[in-house]
Each structure stands twice: as C-alpha cells, then as structure tokens.
C-alpha positions in Angstrom: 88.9 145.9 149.5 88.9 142.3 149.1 85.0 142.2 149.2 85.3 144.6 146.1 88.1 142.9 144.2 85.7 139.5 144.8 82.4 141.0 143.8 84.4 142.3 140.6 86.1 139.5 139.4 82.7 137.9 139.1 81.3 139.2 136.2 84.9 138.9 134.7 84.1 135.2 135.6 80.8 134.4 134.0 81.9 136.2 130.9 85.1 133.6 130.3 82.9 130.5 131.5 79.8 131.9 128.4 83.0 132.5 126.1 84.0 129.0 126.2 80.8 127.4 126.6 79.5 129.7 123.0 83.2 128.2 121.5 82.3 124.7 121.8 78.6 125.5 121.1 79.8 126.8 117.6 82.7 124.1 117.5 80.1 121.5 118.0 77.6 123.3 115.6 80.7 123.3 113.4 81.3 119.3 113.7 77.4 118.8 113.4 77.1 120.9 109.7 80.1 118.7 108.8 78.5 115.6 109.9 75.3 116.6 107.7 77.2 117.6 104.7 79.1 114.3 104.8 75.6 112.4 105.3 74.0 114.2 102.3 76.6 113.8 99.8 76.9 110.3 100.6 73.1 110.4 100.5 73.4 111.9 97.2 76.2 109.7 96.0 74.6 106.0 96.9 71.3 107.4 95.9 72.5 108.2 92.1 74.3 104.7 91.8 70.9 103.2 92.3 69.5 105.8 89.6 71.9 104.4 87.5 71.3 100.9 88.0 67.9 101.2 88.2 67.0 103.5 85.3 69.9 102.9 82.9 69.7 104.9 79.2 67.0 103.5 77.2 69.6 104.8 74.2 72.8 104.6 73.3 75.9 107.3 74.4 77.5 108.5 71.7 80.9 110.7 72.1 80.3 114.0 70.1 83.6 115.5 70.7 84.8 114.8 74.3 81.7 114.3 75.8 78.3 111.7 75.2 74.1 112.1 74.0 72.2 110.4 74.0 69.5 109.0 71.5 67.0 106.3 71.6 65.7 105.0 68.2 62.9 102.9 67.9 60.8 101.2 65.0 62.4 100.7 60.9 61.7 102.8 57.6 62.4 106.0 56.3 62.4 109.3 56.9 63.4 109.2 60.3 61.3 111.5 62.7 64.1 113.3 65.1 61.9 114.2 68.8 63.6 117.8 70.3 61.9 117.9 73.5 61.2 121.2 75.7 63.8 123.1 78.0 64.1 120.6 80.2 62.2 117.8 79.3 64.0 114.1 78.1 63.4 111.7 75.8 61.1 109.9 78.7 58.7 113.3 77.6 58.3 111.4 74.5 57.2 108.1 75.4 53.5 108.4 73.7 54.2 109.9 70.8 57.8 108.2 70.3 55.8 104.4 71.1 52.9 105.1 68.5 55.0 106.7 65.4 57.7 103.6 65.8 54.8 101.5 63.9 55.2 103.2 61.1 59.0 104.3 60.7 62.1 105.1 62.6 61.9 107.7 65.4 64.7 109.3 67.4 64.2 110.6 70.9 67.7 112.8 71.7 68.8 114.4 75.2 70.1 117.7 74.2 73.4 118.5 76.1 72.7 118.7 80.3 69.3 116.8 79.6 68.6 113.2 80.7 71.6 111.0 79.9 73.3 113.5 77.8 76.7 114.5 79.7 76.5 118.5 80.0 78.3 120.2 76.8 81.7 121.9 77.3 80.4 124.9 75.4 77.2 127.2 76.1 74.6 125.2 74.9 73.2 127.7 72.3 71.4 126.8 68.8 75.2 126.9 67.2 76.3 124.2 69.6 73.4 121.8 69.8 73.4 122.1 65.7 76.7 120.6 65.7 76.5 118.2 68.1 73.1 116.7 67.0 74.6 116.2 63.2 77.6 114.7 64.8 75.7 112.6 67.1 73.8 111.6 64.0 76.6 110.7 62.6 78.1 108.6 64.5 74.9 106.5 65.1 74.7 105.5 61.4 71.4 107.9 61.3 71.0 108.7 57.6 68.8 111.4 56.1 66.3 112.3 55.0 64.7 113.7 58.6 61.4 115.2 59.7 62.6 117.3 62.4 60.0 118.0 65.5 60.2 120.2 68.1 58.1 120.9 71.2 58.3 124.5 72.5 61.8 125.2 72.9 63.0 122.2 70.9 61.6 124.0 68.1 63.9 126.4 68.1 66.9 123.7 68.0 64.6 122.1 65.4 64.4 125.7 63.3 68.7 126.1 63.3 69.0 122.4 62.9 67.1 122.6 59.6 68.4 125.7 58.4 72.2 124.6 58.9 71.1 121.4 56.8 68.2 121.8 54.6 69.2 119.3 52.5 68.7 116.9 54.9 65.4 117.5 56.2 62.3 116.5 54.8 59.7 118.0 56.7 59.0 120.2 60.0 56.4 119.5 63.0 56.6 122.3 65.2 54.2 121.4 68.2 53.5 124.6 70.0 57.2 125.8 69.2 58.7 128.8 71.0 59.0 132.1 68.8 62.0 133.9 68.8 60.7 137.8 69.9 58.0 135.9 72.4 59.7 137.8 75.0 59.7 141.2 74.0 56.8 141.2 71.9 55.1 140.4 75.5 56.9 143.3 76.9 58.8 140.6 79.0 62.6 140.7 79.8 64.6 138.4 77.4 65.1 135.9 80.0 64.2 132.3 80.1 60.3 132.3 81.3 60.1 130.8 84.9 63.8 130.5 85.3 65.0 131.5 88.8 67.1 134.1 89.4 71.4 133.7 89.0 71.6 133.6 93.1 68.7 131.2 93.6 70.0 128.6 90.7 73.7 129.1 93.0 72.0 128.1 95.9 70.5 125.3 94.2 73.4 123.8 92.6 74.9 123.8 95.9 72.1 121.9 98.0 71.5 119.3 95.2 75.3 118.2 95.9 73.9 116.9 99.3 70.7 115.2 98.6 68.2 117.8 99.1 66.0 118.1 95.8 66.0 114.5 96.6 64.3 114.8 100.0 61.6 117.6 98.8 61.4 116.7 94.8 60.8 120.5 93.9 60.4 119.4 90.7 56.7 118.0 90.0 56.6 115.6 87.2 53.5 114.8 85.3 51.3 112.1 86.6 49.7 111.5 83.2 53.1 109.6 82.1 53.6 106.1 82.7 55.5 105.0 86.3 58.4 104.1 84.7 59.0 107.5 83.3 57.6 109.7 85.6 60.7 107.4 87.9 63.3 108.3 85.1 61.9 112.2 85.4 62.4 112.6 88.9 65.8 111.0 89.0 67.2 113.1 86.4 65.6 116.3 88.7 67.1 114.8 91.8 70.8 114.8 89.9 73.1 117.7 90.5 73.1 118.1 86.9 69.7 119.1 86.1 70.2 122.6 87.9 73.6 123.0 85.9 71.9 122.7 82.8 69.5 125.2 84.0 72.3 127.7 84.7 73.9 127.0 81.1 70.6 127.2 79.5 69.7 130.5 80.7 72.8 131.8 80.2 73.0 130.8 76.9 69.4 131.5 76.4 69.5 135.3 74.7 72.0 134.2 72.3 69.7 131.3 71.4 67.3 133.3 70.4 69.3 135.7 69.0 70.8 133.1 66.5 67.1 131.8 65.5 66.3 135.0 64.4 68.9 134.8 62.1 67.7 131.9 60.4 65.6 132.6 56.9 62.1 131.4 56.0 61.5 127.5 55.0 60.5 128.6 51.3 58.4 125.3 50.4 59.6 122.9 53.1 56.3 121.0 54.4 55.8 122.4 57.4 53.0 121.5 60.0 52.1 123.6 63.2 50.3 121.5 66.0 48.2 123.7 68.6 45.8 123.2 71.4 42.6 124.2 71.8 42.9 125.0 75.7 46.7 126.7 75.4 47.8 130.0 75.9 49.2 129.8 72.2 45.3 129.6 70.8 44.5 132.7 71.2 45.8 136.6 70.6 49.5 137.1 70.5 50.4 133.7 71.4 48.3 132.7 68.8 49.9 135.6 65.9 53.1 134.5 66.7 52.0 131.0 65.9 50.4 131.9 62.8 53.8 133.8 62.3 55.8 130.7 62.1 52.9 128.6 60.1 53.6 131.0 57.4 57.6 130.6 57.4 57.0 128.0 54.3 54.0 128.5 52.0 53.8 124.2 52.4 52.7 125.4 55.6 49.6 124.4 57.8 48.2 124.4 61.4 46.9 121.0 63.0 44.4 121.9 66.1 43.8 119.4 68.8 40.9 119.7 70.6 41.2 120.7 74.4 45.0 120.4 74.6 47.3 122.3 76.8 51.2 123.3 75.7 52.6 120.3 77.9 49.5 117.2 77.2 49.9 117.9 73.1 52.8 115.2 74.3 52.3 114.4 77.9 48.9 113.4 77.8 48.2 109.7 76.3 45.2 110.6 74.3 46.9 114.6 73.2 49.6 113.1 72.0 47.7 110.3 70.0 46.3 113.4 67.9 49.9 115.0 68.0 51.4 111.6 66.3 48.7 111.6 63.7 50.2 114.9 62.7 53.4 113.6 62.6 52.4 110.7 60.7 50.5 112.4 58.2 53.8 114.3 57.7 55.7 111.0 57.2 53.6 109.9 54.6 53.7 113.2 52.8 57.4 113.1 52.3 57.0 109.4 51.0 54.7 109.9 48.4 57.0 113.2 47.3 
C-alpha cells in the first residue's frame, strides 16, 4: 500500500513542480515584455527629441484653430506659388522645385494636417477641412492673393477644392500628375486609398511605432535622389508615431475626399497647366484619359510633357523637377502679363 500511495503521489509531484516552474516562466516572460516596452518607448521618446533638435521646421507653425501647419516660404514677388504635396509626402518633397521657383517669386511649401510638422487635425482631414485650414493658415501668415495653386497627385485634389472654394483668389493651376476623382472605379478598383494597408495592419502599426520599431527597420523607403538633409527630415517624420495616424485619418477620410471633389464644377477659363511624364503610368490609356479629362476642366487649359519622367521624379528627381518648375514658371509669368 505504501509502495502504491508513493509511486502515485509522483506524478501528482512533477505536475505542481512544471506548474510553478511554467508560472515564473510566464511571470518572467511577463517582467521581460515589460522591460522591452519600457526600452522602446524610451527609445522612441529620446530618439524624437533629437529629431526635433536636429531637424527643426524649416517653416513657421501657425495655430489654425487649436492646432499648428506648417508652411515654409521662400523667395519675394507676386503671385505666390502654393506647393500641395502627395499623400504623404512634406514640404522636404519639394525641395527642387520649391529652391529653383524662389528666384523668380514667392513659393509656399505647406504640411497638410498629420504631414511633416503639421500637428494632426482634430477633424477628418477631408477636402472640406484642409480648405479651411489652408485659407486660415494663409491668413494668419500675412500670405496675400493672388495664388497659383499646385498640386502633385493627391495634392491636386486639395488644390482642385482649394480653388473652387476661392476662385477669386487663385490665379492659375499646375496640376502635376494630379489624382482624378473616379480613378478608382473607373479601374474597377475598390474606392480605397491605393497601397494603403488594411484597418488591422495600420492598428498594429500605430501600436509598434509607440516603441521604436519603424525606427529600427525604416519600412518606409525614402528617395535617394533627394538631398541628405531631406531624405534625414523624411525618415524622421516616417519614424514618428504620427505618420501612421495620419495614414489612418487619411484613409478614413479618403472616400469622402473624393466624394467632395466631384462635387466641385469645371475651371471655365482659369489657366490651367497639366504636367505629365513620359515613363508614368498616367501617359498612356486610362490614366492618360483621365488626365486629358482634367486638362480640359478650363478651356485655358494645356498639357506640359516631360521627357522620361515617372509620377514621383516630375518632383523628386533634380533634373524632372527642373522641367516641372519651368512649367510652373511659365505659369507665373502668364498671370503677370494678364
């Protein structure tokens, strides 16, 4: 009897020693998570002090209503060009274009709401919002009228509200490879933001850049055809925790964007120039319709071509965007001589 009652108490045994040795295995696991959360956000946290001390805004912040843009003006004269960059480019996207039209007039680079320096708006940052804030911001910034307006692929269709909520204000258009409003479905494509990860994935994302990951494997590339200084500025703003909260607002807000540019009438007359490149997607069949589409929203409109651009080098690339500011230019001194 006592053999038995000994042989099975052992099992009985080993299962309460592997019980407590798992506990402090997950106890320590616990303590270990904590530990590397704690590391990472203060990772995080040291790391974006330096950002900010090392890559301060070129611009000024204004306060549009309980929360700052930015904008960086360079060069004198009049009209002043206003830069809208792409989804989620900044005004460190601009740097050859902005550099080489400041010779002849005044140019304004801005961070749309969630971009760059701009503090993230309070509101969904759809065409109704950004309208608002960028005439405030103007505003505020002693930025008088008149303004050509130009916008890069999805700045266009900021550029496109913009212009119709203020027409009198705006001189001219440059639309460099803008985004059209039915792209989507006219591709039989859901109306979602193209390339934009899913709800869960963009979750996930917000939570790791809280603890220094994007900062460890920079998921975001950044164009090596910029100078240093801004491809730096880029991949700081990619690293911050607020680059992937913009992403969330932007495509949730993205439908009714382009719901609300649809609702905006043609240009009548406004001069109106459409840049394209050669070696872009937007050359050729529907890309290319829908590009002739918006050439033809003013009958002052026209289509400048540069030769073996893509949608990103018509500003990225040093010698693209040398053609791209000639465009621009030629539009600044059409509106003078009117």
């Amino acid at each position: 009897m006592n053999t038995i009652t000994k042989l099975a108490g052992q099992p009985s045994h080993r299962r309460a020693s592997w019980q407590r040795w798992l506990t402090r295995g997950l106890i320590a696991l616990a303590f270990i998570l904590v530990a590397l959360a704690m590391t990472g956000a203060s990772y995080q946290a040291v790391a974006a002090r330096a950002d900010m001390r090392n890559y301060p805004p070129p611009g000024q912040l204004v306060d549009v209503g309980g929360y700052q843009l930015h904008i960086y003006c360079q060069g004198e004269g009049s009209p002043t060009v206003l830069l809208d960059e792409a989804s989620i480019d900044t005004v460190s996207d601009w740097v050859w274009v902005q550099s080489e039209v400041a010779r002849t007039t005044r140019v304004c680079a801005y961070d749309r709401a969630g971009l760059g320096w701009s503090d993230l708006s309070p509101s969904a940052p759809d065409a109704e919002q950004n309208t608002a804030a960028l005439h405030t911001l103007l505003q505020k910034a002693g930025i008088e009228a008149p303004y050509i307006l130009v916008g890069h692929s999805f700045g266009g269709l900021y550029a496109r509200a913009f212009t119709e909520e203020h027409a009198d204000e705006v001189a001219g258009l440059v639309l460099i490879e803008a985004f059209h409003p039915d792209n989507r479905t006219r591709l039989g494509l859901p109306e979602t933001m193209p390339n934009a990860p899913d709800e869960g994935q963009i979750a996930i994302g917000q939570f790791l850049s809280r603890f220094g990951f994007f900062r460890l494997v920079s998921f975001m590339p950044v164009d090596a055809v910029l100078p240093q200084q801004q491809q730096q500025e880029l991949r700081a703003y990619y690293a911050s925790p607020k680059y992937l909260d913009q992403v969330r607002a932007i495509t949730g807000a993205f439908p009714q964007l382009l719901a609300q540019v649809r609702e905006t009438g043609d240009l009548v007359d406004l001069p109106l120039t459409v840049v394209l490149g050669t070696a872009s997607e937007n050359w050729t069949g529907e890309m290319r319709t829908m590009q002739d589409e918006l050439t033809a929203l003013s009958s002052n409109g026209r289509q400048y071509p540069v030769e073996g651009a893509d949608h990103l080098s018509l500003v990225h690339n040093e010698e693209h965007a040398r053609h791209t500011t000639q465009a621009i230019l030629e539009m600044v001194e059409l509106v003078r001589t009117d």
